[in-house]
GUTI-812493 format. One record per residue: residue number from 1; y, x, z of N, C-alpha, C, O, CB in turn. Coordinates in nm, 2 decimals, always signed. Atoms other than C-alpha are relative to their C-alpha. Glycine has a CB too. Example, Ala and Ser with C-alpha at 12.3 -4.5 7.8 and 13.67 -1.06 7.14 Angstrom:
BEGIN
+-----+--------+--------+--------+--------+--------+--------+--------+--------+--------+--------+--------+--------+--------+--------+--------+
| num |   n_yy |   n_xx |   n_zz |  ca_yy |  ca_xx |  ca_zz |   c_yy |   c_xx |   c_zz |   o_yy |   o_xx |   o_zz |  cb_yy |  cb_xx |  cb_zz |
+-----+--------+--------+--------+--------+--------+--------+--------+--------+--------+--------+--------+--------+--------+--------+--------+
|   1 |  -0.12 |  +0.09 |  +0.00 |  -0.45 |  +1.23 |  +0.78 |  +0.12 |  +0.09 |  +0.00 |  +0.12 |  +0.19 |  +0.07 |  +0.00 |  -0.10 |  +0.12 |
|   2 |  -0.11 |  -0.09 |  +0.00 |  -0.11 |  +1.37 |  +0.71 |  +0.11 |  -0.08 |  +0.08 |  +0.22 |  -0.03 |  +0.09 |  +0.05 |  +0.04 |  -0.14 |
+-----+--------+--------+--------+--------+--------+--------+--------+--------+--------+--------+--------+--------+--------+--------+--------+
***
This chain:
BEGIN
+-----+--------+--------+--------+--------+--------+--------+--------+--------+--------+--------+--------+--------+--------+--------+--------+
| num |   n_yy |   n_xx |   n_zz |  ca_yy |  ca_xx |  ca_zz |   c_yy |   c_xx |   c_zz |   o_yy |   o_xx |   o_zz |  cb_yy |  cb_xx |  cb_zz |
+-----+--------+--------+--------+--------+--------+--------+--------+--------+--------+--------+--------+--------+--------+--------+--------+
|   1 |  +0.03 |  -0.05 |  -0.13 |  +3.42 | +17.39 |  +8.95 |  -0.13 |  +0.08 |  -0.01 |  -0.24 |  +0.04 |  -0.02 |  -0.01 |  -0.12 |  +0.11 |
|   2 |  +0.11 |  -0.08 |  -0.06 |  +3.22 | +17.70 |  +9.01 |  -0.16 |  -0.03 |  +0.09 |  -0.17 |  -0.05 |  +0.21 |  +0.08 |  +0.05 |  +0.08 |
|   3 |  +0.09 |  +0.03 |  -0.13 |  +2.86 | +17.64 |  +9.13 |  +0.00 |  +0.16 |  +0.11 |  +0.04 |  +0.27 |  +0.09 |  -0.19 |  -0.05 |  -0.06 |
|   4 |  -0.01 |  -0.10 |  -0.09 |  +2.81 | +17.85 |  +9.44 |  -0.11 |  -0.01 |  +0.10 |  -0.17 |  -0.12 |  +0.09 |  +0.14 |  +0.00 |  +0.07 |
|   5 |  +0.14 |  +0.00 |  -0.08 |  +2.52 | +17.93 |  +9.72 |  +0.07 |  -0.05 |  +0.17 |  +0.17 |  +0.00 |  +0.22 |  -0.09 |  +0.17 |  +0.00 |
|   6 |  -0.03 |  +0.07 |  -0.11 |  +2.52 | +17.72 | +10.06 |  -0.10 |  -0.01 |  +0.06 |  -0.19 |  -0.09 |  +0.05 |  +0.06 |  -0.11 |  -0.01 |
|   7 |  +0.14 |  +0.03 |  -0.10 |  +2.28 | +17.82 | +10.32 |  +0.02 |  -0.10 |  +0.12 |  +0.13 |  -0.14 |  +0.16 |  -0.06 |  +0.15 |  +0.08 |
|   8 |  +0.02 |  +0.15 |  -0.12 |  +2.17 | +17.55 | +10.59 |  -0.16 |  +0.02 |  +0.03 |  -0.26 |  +0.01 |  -0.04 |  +0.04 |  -0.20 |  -0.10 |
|   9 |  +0.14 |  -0.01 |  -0.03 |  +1.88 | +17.60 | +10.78 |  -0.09 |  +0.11 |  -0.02 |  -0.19 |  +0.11 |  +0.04 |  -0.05 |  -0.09 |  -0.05 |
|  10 |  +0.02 |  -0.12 |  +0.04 |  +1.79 | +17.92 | +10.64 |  -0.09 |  -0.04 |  -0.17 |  -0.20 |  +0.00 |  -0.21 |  -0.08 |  +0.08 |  +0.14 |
|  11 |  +0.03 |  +0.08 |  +0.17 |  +1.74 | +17.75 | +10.26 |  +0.13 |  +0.02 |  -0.07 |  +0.22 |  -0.06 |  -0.04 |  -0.02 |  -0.18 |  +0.00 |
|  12 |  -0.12 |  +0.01 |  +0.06 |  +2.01 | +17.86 | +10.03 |  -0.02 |  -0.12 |  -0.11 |  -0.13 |  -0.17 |  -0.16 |  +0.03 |  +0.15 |  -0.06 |
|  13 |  +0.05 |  +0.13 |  +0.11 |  +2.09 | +17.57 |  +9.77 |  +0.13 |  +0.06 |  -0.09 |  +0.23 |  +0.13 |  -0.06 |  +0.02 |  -0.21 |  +0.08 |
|  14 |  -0.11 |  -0.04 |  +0.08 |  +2.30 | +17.64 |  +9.50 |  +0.08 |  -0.16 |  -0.05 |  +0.01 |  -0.25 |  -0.10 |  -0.06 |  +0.12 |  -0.14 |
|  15 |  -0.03 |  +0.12 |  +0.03 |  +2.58 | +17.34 |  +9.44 |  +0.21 |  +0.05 |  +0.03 |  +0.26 |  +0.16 |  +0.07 |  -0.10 |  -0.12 |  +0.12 |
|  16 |  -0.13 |  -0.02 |  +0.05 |  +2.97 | +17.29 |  +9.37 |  +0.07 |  -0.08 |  +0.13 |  +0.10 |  -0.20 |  +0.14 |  +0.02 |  -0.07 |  -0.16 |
|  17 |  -0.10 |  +0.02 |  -0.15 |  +3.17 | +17.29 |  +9.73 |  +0.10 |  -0.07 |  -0.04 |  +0.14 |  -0.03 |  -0.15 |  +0.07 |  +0.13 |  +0.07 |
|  18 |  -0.13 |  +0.07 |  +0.01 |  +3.45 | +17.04 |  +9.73 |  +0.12 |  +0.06 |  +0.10 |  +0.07 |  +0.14 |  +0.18 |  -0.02 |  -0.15 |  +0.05 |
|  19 |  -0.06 |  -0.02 |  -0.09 |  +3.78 | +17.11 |  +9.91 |  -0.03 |  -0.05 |  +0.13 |  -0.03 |  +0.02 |  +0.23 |  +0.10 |  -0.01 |  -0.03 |
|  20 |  -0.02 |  +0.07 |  -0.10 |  +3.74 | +16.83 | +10.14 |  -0.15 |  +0.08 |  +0.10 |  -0.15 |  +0.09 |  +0.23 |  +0.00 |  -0.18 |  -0.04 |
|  21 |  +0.09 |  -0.06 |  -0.09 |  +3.37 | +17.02 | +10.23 |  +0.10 |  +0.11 |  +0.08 |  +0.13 |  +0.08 |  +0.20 |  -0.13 |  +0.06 |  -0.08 |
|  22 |  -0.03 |  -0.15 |  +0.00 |  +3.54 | +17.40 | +10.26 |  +0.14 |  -0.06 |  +0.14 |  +0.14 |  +0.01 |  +0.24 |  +0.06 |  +0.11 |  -0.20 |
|  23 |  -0.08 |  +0.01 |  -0.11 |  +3.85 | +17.25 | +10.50 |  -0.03 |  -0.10 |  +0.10 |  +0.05 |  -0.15 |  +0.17 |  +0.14 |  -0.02 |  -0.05 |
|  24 |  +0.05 |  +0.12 |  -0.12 |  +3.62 | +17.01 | +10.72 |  +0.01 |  +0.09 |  +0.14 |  +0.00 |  +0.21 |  +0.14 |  -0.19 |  -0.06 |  -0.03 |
|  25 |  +0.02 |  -0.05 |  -0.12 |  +3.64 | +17.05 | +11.10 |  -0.13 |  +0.03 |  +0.01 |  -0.21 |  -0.05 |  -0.02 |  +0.04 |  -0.08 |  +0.09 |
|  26 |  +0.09 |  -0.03 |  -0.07 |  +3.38 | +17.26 | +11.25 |  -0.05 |  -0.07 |  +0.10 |  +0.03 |  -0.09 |  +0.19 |  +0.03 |  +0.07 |  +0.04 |
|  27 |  +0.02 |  +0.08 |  -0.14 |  +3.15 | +17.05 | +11.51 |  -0.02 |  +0.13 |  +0.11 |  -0.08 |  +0.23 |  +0.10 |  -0.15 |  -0.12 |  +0.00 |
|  28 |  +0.01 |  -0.01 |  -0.14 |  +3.17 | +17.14 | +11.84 |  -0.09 |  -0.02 |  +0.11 |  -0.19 |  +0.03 |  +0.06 |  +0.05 |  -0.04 |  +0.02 |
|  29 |  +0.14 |  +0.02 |  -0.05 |  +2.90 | +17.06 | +12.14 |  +0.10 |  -0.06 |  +0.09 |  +0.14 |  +0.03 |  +0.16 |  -0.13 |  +0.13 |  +0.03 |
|  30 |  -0.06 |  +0.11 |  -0.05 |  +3.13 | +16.75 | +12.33 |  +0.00 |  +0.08 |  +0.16 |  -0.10 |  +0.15 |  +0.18 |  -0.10 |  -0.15 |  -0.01 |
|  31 |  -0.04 |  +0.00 |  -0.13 |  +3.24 | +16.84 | +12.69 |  -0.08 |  -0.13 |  +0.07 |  -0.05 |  -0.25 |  +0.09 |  +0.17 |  -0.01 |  +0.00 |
|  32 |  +0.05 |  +0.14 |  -0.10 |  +2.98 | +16.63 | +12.89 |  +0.09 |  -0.04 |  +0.14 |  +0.07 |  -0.13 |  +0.21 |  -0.16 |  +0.03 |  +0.07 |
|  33 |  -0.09 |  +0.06 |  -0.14 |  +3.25 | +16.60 | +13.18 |  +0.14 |  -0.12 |  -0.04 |  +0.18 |  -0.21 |  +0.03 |  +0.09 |  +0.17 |  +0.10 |
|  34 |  -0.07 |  +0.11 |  +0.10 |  +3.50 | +16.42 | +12.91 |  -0.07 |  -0.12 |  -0.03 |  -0.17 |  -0.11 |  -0.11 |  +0.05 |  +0.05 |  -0.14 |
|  35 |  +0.13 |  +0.08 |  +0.04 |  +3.34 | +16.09 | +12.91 |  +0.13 |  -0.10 |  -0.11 |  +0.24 |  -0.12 |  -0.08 |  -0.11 |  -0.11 |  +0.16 |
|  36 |  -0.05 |  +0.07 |  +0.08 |  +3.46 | +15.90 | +12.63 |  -0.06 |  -0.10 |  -0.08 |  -0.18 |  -0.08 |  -0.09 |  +0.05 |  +0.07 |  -0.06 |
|  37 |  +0.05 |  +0.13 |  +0.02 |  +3.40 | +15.55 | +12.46 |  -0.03 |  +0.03 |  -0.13 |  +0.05 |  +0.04 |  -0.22 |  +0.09 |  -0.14 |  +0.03 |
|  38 |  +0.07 |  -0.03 |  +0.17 |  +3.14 | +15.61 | +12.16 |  +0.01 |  -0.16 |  -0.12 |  -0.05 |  -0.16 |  -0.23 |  -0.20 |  +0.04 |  +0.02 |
|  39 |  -0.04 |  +0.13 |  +0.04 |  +3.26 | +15.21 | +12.06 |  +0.11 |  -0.05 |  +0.03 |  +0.16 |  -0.05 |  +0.15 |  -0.07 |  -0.08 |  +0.04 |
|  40 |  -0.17 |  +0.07 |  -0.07 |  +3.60 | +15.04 | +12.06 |  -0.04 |  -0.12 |  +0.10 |  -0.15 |  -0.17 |  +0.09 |  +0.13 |  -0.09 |  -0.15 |
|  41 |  +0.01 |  +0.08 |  -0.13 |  +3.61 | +14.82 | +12.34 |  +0.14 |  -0.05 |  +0.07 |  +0.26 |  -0.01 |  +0.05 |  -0.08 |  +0.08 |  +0.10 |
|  42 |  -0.09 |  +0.00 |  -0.12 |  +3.77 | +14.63 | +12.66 |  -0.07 |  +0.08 |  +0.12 |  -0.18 |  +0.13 |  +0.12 |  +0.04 |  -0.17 |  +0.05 |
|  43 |  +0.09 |  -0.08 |  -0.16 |  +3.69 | +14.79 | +13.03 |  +0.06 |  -0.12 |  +0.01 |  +0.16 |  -0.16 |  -0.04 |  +0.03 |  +0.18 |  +0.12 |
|  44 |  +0.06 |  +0.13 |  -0.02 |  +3.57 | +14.47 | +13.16 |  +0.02 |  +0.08 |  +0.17 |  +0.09 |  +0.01 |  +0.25 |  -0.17 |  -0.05 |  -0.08 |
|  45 |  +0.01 |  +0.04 |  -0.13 |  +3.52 | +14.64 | +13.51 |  -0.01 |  +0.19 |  +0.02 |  -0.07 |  +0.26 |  -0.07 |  -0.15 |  -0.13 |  +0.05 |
|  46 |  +0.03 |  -0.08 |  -0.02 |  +3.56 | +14.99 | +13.68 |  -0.04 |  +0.04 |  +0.14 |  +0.04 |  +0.02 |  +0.23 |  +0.05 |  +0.05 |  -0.05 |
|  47 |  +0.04 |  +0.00 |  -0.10 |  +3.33 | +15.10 | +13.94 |  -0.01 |  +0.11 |  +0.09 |  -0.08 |  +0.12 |  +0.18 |  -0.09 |  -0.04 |  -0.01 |
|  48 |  -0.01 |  -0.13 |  -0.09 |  +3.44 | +15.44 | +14.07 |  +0.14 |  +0.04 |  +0.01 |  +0.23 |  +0.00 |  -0.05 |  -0.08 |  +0.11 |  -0.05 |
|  49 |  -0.14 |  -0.03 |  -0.05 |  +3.73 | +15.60 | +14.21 |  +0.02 |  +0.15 |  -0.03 |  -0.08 |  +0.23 |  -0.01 |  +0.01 |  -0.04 |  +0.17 |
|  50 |  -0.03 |  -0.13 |  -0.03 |  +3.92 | +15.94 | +14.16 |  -0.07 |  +0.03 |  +0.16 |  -0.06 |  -0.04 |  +0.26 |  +0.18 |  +0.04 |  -0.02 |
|  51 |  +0.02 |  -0.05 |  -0.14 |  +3.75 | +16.17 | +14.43 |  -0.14 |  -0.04 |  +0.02 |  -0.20 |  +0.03 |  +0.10 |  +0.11 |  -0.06 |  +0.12 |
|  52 |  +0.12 |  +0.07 |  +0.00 |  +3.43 | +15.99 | +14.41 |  -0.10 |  +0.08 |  -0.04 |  -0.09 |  +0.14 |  -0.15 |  +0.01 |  -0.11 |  -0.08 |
|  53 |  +0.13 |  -0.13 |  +0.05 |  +3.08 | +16.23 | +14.39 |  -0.09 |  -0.08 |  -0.07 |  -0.18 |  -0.13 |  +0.00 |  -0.11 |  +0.08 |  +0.12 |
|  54 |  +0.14 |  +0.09 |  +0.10 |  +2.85 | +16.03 | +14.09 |  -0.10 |  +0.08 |  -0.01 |  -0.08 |  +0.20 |  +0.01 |  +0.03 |  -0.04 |  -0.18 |
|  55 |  +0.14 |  -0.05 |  +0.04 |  +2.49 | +16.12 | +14.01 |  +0.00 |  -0.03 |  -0.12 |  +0.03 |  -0.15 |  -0.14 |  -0.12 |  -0.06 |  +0.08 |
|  56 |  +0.05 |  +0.02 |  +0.13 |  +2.42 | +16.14 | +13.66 |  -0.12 |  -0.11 |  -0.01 |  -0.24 |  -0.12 |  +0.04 |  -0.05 |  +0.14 |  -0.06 |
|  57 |  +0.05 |  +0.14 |  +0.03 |  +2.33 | +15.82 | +13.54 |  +0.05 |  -0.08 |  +0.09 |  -0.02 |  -0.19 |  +0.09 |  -0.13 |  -0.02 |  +0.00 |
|  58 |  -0.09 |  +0.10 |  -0.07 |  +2.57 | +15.65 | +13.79 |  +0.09 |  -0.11 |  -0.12 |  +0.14 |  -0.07 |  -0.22 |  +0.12 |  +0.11 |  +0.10 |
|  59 |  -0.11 |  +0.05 |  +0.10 |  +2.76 | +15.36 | +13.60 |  +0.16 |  -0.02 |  +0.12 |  +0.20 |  -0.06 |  +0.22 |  -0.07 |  -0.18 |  -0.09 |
|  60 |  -0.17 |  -0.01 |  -0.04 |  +3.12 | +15.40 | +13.64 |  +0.06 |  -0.07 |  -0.06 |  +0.17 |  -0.08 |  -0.01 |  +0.08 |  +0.10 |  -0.02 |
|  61 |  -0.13 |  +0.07 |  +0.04 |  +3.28 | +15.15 | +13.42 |  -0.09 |  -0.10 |  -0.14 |  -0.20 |  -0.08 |  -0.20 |  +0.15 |  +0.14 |  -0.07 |
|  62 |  +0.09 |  +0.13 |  +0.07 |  +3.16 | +14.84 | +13.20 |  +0.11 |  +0.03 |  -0.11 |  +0.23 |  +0.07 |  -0.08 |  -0.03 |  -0.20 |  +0.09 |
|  63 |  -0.11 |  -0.04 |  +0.10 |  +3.31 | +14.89 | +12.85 |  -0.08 |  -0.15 |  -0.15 |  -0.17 |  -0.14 |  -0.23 |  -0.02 |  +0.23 |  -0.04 |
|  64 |  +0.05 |  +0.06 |  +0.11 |  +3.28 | +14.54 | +12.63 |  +0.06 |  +0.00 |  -0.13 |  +0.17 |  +0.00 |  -0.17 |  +0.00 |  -0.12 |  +0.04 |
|  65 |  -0.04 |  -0.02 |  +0.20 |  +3.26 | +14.55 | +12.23 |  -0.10 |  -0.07 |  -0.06 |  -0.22 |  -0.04 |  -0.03 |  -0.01 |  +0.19 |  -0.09 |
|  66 |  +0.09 |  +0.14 |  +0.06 |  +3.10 | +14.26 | +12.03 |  -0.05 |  -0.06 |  +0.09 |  -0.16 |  -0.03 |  +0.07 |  -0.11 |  +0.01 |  -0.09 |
|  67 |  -0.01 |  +0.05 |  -0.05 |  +3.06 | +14.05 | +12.30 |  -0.12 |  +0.03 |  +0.08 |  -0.19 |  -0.06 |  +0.14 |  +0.03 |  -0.08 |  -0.05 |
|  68 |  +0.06 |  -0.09 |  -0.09 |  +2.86 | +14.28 | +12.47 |  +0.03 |  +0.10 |  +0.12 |  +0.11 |  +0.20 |  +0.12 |  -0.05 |  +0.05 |  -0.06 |
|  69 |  -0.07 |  -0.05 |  -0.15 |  +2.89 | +14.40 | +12.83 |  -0.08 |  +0.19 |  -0.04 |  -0.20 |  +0.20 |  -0.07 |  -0.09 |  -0.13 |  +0.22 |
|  70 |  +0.06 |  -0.10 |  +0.00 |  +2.82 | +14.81 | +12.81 |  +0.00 |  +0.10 |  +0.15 |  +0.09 |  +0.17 |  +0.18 |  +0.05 |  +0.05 |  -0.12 |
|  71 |  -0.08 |  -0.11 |  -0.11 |  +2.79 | +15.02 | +13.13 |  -0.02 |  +0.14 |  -0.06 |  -0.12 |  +0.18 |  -0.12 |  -0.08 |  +0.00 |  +0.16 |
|  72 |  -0.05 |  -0.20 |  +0.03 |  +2.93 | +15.42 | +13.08 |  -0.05 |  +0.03 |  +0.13 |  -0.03 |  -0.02 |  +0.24 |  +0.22 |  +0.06 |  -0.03 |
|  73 |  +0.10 |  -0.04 |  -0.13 |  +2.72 | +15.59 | +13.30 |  +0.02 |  +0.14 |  -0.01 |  +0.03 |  +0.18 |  -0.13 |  -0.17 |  -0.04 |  +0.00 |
|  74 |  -0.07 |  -0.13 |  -0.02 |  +2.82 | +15.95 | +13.40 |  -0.13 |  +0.09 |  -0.04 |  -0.25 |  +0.08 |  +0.01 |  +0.07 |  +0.02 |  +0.17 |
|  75 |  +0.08 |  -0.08 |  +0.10 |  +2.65 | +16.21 | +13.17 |  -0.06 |  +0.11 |  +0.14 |  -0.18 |  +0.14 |  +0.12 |  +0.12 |  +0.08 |  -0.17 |
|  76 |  +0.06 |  -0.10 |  -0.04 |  +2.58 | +16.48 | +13.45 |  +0.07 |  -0.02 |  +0.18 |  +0.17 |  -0.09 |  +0.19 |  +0.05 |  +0.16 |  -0.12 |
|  77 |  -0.04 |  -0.01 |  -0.14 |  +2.67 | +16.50 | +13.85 |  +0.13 |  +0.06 |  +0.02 |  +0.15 |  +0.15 |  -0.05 |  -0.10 |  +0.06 |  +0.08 |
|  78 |  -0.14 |  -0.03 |  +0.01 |  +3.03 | +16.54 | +13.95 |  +0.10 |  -0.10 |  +0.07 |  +0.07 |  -0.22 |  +0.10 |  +0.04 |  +0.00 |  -0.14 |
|  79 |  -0.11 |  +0.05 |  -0.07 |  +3.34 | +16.45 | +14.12 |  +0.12 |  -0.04 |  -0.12 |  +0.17 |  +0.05 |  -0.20 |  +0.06 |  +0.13 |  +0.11 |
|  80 |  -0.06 |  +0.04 |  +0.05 |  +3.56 | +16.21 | +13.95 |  +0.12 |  +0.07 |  +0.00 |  +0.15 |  +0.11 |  +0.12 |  +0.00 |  -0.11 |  +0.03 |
|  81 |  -0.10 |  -0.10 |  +0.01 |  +3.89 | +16.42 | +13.84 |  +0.10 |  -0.11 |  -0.02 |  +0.21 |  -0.13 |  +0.04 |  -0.02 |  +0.13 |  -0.11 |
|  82 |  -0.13 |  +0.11 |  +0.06 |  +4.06 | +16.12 | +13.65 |  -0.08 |  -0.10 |  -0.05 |  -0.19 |  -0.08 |  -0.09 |  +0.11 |  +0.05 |  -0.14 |
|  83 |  +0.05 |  +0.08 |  +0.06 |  +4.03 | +15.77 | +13.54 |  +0.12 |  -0.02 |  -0.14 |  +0.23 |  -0.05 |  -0.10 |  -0.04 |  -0.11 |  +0.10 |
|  84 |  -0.10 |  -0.02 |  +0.11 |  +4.23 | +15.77 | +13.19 |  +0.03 |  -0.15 |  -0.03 |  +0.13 |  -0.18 |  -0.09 |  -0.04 |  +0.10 |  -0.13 |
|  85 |  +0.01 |  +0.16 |  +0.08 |  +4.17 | +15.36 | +13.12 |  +0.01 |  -0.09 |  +0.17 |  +0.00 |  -0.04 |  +0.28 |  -0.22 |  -0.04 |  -0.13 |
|  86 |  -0.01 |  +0.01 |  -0.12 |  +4.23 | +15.09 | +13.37 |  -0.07 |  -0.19 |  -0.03 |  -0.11 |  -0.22 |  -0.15 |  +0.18 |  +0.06 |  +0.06 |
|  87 |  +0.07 |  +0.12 |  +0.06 |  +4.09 | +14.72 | +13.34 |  +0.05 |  -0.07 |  -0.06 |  +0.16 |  -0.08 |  -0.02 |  -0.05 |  -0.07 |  +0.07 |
|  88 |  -0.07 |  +0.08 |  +0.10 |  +4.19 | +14.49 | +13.07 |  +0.02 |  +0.05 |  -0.10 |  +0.01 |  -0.01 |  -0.21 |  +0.11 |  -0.05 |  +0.03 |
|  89 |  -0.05 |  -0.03 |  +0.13 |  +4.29 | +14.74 | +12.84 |  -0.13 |  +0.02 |  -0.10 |  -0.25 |  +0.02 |  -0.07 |  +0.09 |  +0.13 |  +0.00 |
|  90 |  +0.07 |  -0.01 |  +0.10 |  +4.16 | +14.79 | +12.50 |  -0.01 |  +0.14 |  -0.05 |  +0.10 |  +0.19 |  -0.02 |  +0.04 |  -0.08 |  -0.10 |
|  91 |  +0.09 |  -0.14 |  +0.05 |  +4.00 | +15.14 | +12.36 |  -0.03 |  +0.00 |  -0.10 |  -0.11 |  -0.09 |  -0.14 |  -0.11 |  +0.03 |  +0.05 |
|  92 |  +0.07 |  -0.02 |  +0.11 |  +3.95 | +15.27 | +12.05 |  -0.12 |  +0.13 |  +0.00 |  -0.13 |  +0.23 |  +0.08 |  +0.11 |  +0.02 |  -0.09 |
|  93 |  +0.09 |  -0.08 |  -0.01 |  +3.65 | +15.45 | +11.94 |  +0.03 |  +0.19 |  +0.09 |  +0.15 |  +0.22 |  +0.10 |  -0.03 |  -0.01 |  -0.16 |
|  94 |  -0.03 |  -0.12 |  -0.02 |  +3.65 | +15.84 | +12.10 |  +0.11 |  +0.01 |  +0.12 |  +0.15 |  +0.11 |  +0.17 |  +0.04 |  +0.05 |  -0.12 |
|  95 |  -0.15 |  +0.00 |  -0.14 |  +3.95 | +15.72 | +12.38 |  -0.11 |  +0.03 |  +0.07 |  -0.23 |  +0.00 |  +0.06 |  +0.11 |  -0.18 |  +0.07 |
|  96 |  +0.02 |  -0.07 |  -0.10 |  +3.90 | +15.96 | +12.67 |  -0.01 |  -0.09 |  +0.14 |  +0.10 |  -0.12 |  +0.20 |  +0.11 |  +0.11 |  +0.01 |
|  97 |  +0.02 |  +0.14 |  -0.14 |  +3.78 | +15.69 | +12.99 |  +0.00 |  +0.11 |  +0.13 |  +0.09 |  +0.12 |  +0.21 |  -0.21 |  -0.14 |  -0.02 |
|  98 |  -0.04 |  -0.03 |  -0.12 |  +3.70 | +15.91 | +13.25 |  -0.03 |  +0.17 |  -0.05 |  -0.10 |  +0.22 |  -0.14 |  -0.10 |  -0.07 |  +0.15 |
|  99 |  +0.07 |  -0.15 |  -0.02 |  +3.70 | +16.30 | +13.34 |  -0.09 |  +0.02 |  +0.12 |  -0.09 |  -0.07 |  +0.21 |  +0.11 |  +0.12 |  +0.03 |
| 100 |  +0.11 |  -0.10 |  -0.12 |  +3.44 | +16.52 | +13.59 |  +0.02 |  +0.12 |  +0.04 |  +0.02 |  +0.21 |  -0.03 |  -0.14 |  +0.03 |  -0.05 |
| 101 |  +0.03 |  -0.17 |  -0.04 |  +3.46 | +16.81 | +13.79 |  -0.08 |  +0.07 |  +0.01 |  -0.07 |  +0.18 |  +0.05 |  +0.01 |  +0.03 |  +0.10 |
+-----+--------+--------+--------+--------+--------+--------+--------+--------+--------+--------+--------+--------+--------+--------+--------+
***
């Protein structure tokens, strides 16, 4: 394998790219109105309603994982659009819990 130059930061480094580097997803900058569960979990409890106006840093929904209660607290001010999860169920990491208008 070819070495080759890979700037980062404005530092070229010279080193031997893998496929799995060269076909990785691009990151992205998250949709703060997609609130989604950064831990697998249950929703233990939810405290807002479609239609509902939250204040950033409102908690909307208790989300337990290792036997810890977590409240999801609404990233920015907004009108509840959807609740995607409903109480009892289980969540894996990245599941979509609520949207924002």
């Amino acid at each position: 394998m070819p070495l080759e130059e890979l700037e980062i930061g404005n530092v070229i480094y010279t080193t031997r790219l893998t496929s799995k580097f060269r076909n990785r997803r691009n990151w992205a900058r998250p949709d703060e109105r997609l609130v989604t569960a950064v831990i697998p979990g249950t929703i233990q409890k939810i405290m807002v309603k479609v239609g509902e106006r939250v204040e950033a840093g409102k908690p909307m929904l208790i989300l337990e994982a290792m036997k810890m209660r977590n409240e999801v607290l609404a990233p920015v001010e907004g009108v509840i659009r959807a609740i995607k999860v409903s109480e009892g169920e289980q969540v894996p990491k990245s599941h979509l819990l609520v949207e924002l208008d």
